[in-house]
N, C-alpha and C positions, 0 to 999 in steps of 0.2 A: 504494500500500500504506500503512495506518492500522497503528503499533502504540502500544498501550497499556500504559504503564509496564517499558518493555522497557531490555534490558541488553546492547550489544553484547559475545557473548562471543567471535567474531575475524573479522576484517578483513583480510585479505594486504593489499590495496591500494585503491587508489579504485575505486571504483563508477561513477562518471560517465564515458559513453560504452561501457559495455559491455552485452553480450548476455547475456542472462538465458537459461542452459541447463538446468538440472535444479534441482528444490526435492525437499525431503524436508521435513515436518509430522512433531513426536512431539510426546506431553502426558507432560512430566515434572515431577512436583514441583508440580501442579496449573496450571501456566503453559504455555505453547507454544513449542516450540524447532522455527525455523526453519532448516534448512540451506540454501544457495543455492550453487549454483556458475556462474560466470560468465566472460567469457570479453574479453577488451580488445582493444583495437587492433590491439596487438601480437600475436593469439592465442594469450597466456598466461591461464592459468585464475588466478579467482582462489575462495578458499572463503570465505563471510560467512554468519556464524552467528549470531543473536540469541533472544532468549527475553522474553517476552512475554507477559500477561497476556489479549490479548485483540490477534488479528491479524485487521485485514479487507480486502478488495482492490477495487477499482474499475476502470472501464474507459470 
């Protein structure tokens, strides 16, 4: 995932080594707000939310 001029607006925890469960896309305020929920080791969820000018994804 590519973001462009983006602003994390929360993070419960780290990201590395977790599973990526549900996303949610909105255009707020001309920019893009990402929702993501994820899921760790532990299987506690965590919520990371960014916003972003311009999001692109690869594979």
């Amino acid at each position: 995932m590519h973001l462009d001029n983006y602003e994390i607006i929360r993070q419960d925890s780290l990201l590395q080594n977790s599973l990526w469960v549900n996303d949610e896309i909105y255009k707020t305020n001309g920019k893009y707000e990402l929702h993501v929920m994820l899921r760790n080791k532990n299987n506690g969820l965590i919520e990371f939310i960014v916003s972003a000018e311009h999001i692109s994804f690869e594979h």
